[in-house]
PDB file of N, CA, C and O in Angstrom:
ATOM      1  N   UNK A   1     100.812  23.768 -59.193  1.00  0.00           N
ATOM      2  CA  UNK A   1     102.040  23.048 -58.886  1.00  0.00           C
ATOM      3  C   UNK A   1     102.540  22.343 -60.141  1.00  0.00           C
ATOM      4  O   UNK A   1     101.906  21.770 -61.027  1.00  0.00           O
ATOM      5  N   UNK A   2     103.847  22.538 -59.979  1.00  0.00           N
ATOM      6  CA  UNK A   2     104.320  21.847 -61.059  1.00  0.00           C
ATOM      7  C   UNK A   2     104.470  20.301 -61.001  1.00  0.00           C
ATOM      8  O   UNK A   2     104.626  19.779 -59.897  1.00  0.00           O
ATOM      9  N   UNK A   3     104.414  19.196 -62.626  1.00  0.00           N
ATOM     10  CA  UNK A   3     104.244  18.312 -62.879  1.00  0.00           C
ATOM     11  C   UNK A   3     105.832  17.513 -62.154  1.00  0.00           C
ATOM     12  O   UNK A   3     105.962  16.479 -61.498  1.00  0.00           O
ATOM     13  N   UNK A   4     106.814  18.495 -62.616  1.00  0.00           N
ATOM     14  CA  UNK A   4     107.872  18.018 -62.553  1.00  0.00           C
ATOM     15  C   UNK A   4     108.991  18.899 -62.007  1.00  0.00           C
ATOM     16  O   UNK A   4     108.885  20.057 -62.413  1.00  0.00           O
ATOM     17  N   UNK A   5     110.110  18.670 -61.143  1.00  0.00           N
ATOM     18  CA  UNK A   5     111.049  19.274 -60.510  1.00  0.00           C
ATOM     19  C   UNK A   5     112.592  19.510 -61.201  1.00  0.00           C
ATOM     20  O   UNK A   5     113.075  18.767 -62.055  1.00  0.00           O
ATOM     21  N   UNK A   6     113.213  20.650 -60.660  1.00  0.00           N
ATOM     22  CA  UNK A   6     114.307  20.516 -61.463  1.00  0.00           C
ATOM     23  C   UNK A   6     115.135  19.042 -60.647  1.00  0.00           C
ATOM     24  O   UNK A   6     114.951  18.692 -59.482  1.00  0.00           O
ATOM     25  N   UNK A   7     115.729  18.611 -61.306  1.00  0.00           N
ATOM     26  CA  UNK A   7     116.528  17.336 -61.168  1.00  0.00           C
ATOM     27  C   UNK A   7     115.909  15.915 -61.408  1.00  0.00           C
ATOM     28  O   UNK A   7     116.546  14.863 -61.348  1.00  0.00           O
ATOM     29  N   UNK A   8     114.316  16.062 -61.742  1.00  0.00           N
ATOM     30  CA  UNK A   8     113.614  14.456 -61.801  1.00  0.00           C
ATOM     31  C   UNK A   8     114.367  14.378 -63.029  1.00  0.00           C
ATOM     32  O   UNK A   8     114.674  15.291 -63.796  1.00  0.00           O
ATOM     33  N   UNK A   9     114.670  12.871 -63.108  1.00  0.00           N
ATOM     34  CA  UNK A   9     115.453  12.257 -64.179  1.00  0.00           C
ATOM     35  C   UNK A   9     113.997  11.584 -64.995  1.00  0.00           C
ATOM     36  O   UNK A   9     113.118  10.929 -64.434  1.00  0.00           O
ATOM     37  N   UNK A  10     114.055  11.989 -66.570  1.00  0.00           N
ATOM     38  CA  UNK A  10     112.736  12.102 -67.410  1.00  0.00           C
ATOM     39  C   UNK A  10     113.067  11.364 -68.752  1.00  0.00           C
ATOM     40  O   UNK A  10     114.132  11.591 -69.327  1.00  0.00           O
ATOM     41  N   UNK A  11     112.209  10.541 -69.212  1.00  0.00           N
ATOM     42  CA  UNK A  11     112.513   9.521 -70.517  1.00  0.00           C
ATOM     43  C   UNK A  11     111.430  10.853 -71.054  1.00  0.00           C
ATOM     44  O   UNK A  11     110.494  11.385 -70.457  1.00  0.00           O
ATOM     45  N   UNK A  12     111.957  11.091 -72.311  1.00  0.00           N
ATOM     46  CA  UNK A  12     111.160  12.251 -73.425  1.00  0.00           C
ATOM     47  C   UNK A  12     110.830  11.174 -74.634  1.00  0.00           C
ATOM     48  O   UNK A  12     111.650  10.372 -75.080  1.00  0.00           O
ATOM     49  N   UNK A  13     109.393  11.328 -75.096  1.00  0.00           N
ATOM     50  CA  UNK A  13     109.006  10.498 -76.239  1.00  0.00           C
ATOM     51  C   UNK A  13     107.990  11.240 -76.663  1.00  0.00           C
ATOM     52  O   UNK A  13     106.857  11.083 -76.208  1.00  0.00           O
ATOM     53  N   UNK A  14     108.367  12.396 -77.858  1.00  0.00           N
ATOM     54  CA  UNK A  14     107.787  12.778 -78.041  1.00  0.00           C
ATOM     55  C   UNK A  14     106.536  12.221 -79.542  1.00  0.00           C
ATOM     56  O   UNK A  14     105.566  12.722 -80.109  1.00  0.00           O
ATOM     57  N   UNK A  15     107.517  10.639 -79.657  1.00  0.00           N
ATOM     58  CA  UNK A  15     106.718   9.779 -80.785  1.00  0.00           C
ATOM     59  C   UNK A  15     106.749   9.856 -82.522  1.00  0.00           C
ATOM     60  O   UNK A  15     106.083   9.326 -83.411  1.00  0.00           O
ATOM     61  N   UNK A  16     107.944  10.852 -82.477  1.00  0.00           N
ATOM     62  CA  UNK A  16     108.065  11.047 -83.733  1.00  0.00           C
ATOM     63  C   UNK A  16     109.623  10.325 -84.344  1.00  0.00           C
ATOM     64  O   UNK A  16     110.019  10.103 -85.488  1.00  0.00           O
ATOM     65  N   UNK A  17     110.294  10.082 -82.862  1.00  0.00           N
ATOM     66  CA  UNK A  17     111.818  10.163 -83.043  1.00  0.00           C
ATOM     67  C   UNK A  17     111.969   9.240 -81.507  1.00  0.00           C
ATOM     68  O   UNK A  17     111.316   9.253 -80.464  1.00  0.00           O
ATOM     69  N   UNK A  18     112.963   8.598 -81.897  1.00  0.00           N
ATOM     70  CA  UNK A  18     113.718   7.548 -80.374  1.00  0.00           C
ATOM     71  C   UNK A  18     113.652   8.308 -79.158  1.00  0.00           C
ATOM     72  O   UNK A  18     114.356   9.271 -78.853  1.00  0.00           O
ATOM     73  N   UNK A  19     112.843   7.837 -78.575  1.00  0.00           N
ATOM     74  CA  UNK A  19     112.692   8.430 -76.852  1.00  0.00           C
ATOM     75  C   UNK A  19     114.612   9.041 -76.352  1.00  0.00           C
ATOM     76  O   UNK A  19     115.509   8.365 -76.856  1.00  0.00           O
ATOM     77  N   UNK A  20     114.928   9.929 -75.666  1.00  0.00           N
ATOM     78  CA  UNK A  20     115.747  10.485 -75.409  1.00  0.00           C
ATOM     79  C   UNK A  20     115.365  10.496 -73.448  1.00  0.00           C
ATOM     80  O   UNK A  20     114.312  10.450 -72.814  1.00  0.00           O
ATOM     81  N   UNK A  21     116.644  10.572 -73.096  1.00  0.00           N
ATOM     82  CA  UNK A  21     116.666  10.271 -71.734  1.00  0.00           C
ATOM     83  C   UNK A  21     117.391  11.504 -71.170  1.00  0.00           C
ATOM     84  O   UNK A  21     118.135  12.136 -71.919  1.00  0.00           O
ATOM     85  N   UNK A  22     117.219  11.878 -69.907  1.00  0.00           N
ATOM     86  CA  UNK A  22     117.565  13.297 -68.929  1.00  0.00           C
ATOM     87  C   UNK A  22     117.365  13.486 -67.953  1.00  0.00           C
ATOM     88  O   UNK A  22     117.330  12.577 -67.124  1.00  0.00           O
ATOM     89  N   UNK A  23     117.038  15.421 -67.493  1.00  0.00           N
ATOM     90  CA  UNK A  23     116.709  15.490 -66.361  1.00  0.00           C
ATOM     91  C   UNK A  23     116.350  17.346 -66.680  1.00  0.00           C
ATOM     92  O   UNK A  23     116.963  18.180 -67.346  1.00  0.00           O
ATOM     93  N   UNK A  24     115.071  17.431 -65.841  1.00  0.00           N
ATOM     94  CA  UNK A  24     114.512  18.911 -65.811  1.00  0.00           C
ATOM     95  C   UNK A  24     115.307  19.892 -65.215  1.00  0.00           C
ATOM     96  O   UNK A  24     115.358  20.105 -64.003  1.00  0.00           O
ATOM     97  N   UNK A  25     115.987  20.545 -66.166  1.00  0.00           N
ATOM     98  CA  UNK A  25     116.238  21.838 -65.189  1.00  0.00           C
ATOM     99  C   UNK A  25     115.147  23.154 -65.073  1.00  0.00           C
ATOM    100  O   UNK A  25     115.516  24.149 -64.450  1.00  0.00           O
ATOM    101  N   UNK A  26     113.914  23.119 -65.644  1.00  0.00           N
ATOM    102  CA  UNK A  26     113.402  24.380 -64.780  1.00  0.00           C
ATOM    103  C   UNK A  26     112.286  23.910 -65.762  1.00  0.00           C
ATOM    104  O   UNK A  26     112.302  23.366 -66.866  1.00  0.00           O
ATOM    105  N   UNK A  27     110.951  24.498 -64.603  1.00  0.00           N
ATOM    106  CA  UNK A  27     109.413  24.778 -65.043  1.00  0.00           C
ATOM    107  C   UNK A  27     109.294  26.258 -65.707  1.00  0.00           C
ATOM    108  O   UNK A  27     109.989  27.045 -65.066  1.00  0.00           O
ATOM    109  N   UNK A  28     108.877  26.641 -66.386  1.00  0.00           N
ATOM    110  CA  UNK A  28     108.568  28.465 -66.806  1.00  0.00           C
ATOM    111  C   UNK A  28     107.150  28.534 -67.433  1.00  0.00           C
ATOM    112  O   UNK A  28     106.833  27.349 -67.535  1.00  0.00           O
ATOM    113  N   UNK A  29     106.224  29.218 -67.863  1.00  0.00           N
ATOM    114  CA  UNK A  29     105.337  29.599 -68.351  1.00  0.00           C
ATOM    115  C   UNK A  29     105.477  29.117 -69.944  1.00  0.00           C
ATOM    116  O   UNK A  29     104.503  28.865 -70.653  1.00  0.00           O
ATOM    117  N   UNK A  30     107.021  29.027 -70.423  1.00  0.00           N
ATOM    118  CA  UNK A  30     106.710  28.712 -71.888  1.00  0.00           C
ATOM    119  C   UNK A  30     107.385  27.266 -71.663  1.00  0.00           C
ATOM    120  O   UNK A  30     108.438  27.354 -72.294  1.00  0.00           O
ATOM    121  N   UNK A  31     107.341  26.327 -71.245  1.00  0.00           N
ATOM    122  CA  UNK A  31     107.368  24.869 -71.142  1.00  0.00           C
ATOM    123  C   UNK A  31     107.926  24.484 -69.947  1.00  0.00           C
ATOM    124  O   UNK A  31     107.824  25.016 -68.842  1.00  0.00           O
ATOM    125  N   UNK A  32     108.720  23.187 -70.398  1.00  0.00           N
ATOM    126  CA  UNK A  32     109.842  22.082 -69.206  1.00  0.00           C
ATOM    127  C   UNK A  32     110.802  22.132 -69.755  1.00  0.00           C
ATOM    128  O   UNK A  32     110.959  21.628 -70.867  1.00  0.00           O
ATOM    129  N   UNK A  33     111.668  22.738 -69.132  1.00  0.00           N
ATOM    130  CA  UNK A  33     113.122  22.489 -69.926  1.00  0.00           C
ATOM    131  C   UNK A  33     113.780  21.818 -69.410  1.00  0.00           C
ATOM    132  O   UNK A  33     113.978  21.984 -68.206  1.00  0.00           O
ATOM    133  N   UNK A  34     114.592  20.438 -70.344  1.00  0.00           N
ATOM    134  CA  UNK A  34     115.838  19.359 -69.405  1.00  0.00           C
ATOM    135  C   UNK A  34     116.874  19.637 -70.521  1.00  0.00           C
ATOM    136  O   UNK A  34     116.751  20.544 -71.344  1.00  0.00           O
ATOM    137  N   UNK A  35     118.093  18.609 -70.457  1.00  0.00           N
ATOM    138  CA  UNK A  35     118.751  18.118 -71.014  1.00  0.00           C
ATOM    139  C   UNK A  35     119.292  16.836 -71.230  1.00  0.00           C
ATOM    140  O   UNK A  35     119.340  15.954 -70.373  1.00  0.00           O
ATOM    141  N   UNK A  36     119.611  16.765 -72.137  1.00  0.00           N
ATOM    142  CA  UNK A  36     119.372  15.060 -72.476  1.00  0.00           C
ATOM    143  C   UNK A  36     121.120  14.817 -72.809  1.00  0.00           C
ATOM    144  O   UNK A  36     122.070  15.449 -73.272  1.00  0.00           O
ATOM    145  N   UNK A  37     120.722  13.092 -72.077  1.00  0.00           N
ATOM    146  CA  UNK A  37     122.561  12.593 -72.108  1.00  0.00           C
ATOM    147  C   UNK A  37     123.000  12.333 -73.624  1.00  0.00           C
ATOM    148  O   UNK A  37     122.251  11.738 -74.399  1.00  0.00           O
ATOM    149  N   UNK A  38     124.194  12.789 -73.982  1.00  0.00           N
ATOM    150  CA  UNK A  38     124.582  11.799 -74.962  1.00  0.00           C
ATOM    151  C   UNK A  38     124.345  10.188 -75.282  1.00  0.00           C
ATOM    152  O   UNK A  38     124.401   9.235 -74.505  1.00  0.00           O
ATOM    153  N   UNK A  39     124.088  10.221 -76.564  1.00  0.00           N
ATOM    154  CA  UNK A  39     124.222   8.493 -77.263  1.00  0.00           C
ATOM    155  C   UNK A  39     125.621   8.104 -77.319  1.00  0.00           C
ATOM    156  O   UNK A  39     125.837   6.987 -77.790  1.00  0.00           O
ATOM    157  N   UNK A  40     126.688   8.844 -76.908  1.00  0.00           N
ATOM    158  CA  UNK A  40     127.795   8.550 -77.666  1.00  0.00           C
ATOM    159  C   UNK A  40     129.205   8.234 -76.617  1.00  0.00           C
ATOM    160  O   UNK A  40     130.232   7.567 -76.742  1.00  0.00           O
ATOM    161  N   UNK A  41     128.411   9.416 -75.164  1.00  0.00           N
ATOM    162  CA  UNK A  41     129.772   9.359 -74.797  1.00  0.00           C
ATOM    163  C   UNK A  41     128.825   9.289 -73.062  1.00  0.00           C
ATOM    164  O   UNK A  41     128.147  10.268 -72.751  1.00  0.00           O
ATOM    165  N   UNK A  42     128.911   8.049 -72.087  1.00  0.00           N
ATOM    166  CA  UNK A  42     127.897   7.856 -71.141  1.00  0.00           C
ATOM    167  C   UNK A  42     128.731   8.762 -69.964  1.00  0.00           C
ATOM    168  O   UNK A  42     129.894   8.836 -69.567  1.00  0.00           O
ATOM    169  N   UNK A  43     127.617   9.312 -69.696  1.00  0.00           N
ATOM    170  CA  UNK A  43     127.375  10.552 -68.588  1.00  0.00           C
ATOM    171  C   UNK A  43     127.832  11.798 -69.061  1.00  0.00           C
ATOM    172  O   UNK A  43     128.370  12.578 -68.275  1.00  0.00           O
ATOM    173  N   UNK A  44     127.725  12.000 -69.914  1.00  0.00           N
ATOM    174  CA  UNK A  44     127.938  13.077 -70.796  1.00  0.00           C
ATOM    175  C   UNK A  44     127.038  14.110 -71.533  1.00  0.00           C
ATOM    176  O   UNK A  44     126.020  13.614 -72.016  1.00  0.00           O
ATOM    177  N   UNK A  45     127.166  15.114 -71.671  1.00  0.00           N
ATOM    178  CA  UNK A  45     125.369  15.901 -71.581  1.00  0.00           C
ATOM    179  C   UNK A  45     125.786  16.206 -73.067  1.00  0.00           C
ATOM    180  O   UNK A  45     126.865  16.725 -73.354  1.00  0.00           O
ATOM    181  N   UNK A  46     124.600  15.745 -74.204  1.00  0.00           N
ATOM    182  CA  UNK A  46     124.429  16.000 -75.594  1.00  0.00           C
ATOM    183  C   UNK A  46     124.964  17.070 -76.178  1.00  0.00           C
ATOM    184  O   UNK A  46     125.721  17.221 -77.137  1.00  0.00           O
ATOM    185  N   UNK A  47     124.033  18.333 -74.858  1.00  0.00           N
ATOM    186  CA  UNK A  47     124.618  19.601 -75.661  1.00  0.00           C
ATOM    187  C   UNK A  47     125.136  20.841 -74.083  1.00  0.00           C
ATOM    188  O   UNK A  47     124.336  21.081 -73.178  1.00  0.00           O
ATOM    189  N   UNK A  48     125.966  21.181 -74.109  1.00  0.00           N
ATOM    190  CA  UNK A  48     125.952  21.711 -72.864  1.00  0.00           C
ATOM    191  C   UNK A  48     125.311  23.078 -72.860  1.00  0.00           C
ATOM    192  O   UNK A  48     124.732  23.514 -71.865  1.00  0.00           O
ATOM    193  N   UNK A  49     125.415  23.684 -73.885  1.00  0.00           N
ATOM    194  CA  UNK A  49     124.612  25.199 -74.389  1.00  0.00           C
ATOM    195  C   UNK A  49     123.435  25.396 -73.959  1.00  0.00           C
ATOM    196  O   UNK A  49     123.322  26.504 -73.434  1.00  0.00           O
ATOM    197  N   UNK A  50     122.345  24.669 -73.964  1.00  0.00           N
ATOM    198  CA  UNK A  50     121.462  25.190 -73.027  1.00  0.00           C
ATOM    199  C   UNK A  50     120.472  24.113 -73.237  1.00  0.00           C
ATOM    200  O   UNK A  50     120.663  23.139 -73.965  1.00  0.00           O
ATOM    201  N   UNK A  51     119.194  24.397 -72.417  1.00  0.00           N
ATOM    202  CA  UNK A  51     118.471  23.023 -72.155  1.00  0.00           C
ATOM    203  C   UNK A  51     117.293  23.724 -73.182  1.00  0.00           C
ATOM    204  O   UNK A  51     116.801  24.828 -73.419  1.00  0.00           O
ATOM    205  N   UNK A  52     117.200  22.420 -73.586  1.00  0.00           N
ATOM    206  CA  UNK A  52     115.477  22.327 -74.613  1.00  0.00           C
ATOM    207  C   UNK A  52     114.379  22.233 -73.657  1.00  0.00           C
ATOM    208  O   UNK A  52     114.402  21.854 -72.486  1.00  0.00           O
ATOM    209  N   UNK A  53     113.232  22.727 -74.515  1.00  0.00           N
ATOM    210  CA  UNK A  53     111.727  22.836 -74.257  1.00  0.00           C
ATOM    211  C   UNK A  53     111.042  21.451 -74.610  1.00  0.00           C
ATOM    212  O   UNK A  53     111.038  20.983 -75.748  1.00  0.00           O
ATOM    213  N   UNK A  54     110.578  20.968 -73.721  1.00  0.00           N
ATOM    214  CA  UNK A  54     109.664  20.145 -74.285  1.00  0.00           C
ATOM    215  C   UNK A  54     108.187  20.048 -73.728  1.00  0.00           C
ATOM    216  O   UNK A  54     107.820  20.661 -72.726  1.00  0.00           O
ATOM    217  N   UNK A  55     107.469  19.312 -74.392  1.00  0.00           N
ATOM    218  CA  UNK A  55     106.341  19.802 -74.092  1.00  0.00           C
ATOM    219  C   UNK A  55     106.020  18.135 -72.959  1.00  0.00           C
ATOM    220  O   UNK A  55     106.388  16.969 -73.104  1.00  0.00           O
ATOM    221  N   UNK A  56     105.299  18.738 -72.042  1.00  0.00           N
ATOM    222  CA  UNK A  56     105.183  18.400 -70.904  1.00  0.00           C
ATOM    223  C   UNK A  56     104.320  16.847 -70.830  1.00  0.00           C
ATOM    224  O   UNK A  56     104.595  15.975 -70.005  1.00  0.00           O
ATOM    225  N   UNK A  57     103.270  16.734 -71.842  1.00  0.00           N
ATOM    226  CA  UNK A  57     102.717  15.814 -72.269  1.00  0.00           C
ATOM    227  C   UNK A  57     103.576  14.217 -72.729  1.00  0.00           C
ATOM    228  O   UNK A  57     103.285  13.023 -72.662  1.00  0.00           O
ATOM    229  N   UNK A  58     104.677  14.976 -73.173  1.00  0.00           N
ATOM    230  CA  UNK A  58     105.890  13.927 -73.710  1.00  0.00           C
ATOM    231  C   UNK A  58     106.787  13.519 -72.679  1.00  0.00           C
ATOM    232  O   UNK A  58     107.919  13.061 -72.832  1.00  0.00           O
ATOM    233  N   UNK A  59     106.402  13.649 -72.013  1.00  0.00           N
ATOM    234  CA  UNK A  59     107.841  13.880 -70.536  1.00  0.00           C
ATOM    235  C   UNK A  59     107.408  12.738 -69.368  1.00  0.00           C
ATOM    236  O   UNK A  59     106.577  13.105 -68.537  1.00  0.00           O
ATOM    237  N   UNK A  60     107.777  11.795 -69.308  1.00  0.00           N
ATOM    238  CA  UNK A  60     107.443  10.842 -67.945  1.00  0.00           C
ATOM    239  C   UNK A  60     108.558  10.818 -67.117  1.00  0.00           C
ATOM    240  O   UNK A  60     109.688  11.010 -67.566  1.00  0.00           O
ATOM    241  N   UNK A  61     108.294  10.557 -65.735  1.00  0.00           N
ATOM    242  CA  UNK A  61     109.730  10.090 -64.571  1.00  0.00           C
ATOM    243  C   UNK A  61     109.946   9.323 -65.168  1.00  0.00           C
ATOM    244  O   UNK A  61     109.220   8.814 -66.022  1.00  0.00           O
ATOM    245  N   UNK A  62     111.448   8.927 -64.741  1.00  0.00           N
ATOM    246  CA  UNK A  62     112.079   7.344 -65.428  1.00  0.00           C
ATOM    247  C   UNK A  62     113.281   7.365 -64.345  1.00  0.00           C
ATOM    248  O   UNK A  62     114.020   8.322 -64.114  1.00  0.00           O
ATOM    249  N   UNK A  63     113.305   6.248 -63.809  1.00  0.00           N
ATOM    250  CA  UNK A  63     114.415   5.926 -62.631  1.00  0.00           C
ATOM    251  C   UNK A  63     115.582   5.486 -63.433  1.00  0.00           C
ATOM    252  O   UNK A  63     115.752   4.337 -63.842  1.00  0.00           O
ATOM    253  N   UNK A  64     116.241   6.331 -63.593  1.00  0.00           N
ATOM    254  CA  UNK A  64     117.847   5.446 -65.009  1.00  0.00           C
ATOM    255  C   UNK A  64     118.815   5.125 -63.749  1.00  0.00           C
ATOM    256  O   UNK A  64     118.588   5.618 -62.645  1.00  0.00           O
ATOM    257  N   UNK A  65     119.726   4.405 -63.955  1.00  0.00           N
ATOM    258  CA  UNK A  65     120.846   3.937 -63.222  1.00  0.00           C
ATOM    259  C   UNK A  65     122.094   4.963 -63.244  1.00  0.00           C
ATOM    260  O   UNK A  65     123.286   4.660 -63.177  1.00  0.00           O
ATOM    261  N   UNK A  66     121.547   6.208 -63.349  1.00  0.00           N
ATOM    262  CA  UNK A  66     122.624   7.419 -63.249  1.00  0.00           C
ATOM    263  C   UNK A  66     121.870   7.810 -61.716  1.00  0.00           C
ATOM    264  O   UNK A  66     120.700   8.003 -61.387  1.00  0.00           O
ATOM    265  N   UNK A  67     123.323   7.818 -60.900  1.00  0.00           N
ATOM    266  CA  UNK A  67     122.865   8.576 -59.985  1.00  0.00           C
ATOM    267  C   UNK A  67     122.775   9.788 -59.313  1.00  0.00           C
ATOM    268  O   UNK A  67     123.611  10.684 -59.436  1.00  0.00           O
ATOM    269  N   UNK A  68     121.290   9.876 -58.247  1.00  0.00           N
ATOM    270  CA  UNK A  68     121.064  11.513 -58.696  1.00  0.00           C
ATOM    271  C   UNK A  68     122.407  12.608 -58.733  1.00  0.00           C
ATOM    272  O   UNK A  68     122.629  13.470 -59.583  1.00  0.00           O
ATOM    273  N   UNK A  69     123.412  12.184 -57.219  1.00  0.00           N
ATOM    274  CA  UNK A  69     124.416  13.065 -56.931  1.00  0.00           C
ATOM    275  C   UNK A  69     125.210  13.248 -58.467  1.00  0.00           C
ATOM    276  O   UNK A  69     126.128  14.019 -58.187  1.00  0.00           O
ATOM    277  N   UNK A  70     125.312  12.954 -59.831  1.00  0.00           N
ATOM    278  CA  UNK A  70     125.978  13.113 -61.031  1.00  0.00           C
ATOM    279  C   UNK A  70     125.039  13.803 -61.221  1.00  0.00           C
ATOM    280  O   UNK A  70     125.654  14.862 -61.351  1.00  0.00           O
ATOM    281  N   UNK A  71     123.408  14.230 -61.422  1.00  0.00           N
ATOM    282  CA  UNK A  71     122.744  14.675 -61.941  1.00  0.00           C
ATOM    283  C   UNK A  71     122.245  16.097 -61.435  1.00  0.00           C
ATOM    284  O   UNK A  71     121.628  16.897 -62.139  1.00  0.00           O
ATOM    285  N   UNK A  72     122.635  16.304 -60.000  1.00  0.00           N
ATOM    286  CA  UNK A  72     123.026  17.422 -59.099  1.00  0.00           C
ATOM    287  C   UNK A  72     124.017  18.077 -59.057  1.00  0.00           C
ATOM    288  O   UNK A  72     124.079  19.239 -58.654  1.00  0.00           O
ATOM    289  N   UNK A  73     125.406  17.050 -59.696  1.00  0.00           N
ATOM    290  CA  UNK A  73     127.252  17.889 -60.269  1.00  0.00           C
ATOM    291  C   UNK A  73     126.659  18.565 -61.437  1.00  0.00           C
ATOM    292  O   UNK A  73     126.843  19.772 -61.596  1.00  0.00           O
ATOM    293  N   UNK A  74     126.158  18.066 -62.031  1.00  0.00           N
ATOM    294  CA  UNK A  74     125.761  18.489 -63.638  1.00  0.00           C
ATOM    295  C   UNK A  74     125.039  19.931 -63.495  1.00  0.00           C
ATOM    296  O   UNK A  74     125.374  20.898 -64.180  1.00  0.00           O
ATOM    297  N   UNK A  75     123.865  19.966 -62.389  1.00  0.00           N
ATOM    298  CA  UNK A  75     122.788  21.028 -62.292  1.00  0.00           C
ATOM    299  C   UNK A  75     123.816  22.341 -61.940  1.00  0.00           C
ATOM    300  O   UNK A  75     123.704  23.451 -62.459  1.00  0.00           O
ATOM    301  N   UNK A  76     125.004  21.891 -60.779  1.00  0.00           N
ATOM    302  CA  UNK A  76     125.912  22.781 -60.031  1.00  0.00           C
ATOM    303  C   UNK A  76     126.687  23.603 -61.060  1.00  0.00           C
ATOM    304  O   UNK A  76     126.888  24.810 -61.190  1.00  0.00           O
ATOM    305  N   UNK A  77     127.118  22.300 -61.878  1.00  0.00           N
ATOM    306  CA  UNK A  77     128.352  22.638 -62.914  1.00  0.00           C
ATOM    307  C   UNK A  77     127.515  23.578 -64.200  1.00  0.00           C
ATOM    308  O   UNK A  77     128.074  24.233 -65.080  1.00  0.00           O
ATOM    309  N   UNK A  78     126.284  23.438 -64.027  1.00  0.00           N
ATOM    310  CA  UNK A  78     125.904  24.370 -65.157  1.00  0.00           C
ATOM    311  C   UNK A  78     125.098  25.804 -64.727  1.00  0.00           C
ATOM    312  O   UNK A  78     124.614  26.514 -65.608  1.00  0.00           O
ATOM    313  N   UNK A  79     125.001  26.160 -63.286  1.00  0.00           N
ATOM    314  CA  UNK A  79     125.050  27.615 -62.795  1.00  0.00           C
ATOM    315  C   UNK A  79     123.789  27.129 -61.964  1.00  0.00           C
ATOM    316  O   UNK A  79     123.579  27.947 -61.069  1.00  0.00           O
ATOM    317  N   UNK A  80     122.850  26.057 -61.945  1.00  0.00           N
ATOM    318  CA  UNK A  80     121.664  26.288 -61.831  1.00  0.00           C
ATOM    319  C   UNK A  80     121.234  26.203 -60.157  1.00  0.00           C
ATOM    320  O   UNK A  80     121.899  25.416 -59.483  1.00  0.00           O
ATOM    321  N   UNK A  81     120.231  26.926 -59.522  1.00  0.00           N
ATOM    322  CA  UNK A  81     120.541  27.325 -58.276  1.00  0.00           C
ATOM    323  C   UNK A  81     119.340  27.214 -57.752  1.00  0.00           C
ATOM    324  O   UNK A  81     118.474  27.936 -58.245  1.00  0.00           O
ATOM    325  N   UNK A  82     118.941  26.260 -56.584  1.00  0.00           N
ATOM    326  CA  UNK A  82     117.851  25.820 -56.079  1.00  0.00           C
ATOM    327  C   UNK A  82     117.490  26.970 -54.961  1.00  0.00           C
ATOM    328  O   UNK A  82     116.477  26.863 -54.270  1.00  0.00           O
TER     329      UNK A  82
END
């Protein structure tokens, strides 16, 4: 079973660089992939092109004050299909 679901909203620290904040869109055999919000522009997704790998070790839940239904438009608005 997996650690984490598509839509848990996830603080990433991978300790090398400023923790980055998100949400998982999919478990696979070659990592966790989310995407992470912009610094610049709030509720706004960094990169819309596709979601990064991260490694799973770096990845905790984090309850952010985005709520989930924006984080479920986002999953919709980007093809992804439960």
């Amino acid at each position: 079973m997996d650690k984490f679901k598509r839509g848990d909203q996830i603080k990433y620290d991978p300790g090398h660089c400023e923790p980055e904040y998100g949400f998982v869109t999919e478990n696979s055999k070659f990592g966790t992939f989310c995407r992470f919000w912009s610094n610049f522009q709030a509720g706004q997704l960094r990169t819309i092109a596709n979601s990064e790998s991260c490694n799973v070790r770096d990845i905790k839940k984090y309850g952010s004050d985005i709520p989930q239904v924006i984080i479920n438009a986002w999953l919709k608005h980007l093809g992804y299909e439960d």
